[in-house]
C-alpha positions, 0 to 999 in steps of 0.5 A: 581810352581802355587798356588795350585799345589804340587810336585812329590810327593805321595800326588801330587794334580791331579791339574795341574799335570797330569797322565802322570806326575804321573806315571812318579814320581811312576816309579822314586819312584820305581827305587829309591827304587831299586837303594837304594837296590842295594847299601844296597846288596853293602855293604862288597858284596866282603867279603860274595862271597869270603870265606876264603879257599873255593869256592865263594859263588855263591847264593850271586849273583844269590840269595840275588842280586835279593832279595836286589832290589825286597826288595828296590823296594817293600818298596819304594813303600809301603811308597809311597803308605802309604805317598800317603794315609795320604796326601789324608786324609788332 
């Protein structure tokens, strides 16, 4: 990197990176924060489908699935936003 530019990061100066690239970083961010929801929603996911002597519990699919990722993805981008922010301030 040159002097005076900086990373992919919220505070990303707009020298020497452009819109482009930053948008590139938001959308990254924003799929980042949907993978991390979707591993979180991963965890013991067998044993919330599958009750013991009854029917698989479907809502875990149709419900908390979609909810993990929304979830993963806003609060990825909150802290994007709020990291954004106090970079600005400096």
């Amino acid at each position: 990197m040159r002097p005076g530019e900086t990373g992919c990061g919220p505070g990303a100066s707009s020298v020497g990176m452009g819109q482009r690239a930053q948008a590139a970083c938001g959308c990254l961010t924003a799929a980042l924060g949907a993978g991390a929801g979707l591993a979180v929603w991963a965890i013991d996911v067998r044993s919330r489908l599958r009750r013991f002597e009854q029917a698989p519990d479907l809502s875990v699919l149709y419900l908390e699935l979609p909810l993990a990722l929304l979830a993963g993805t806003a609060a990825e981008l909150v802290l994007w936003a709020v990291t954004g922010r106090l970079a600005g301030r400096r």
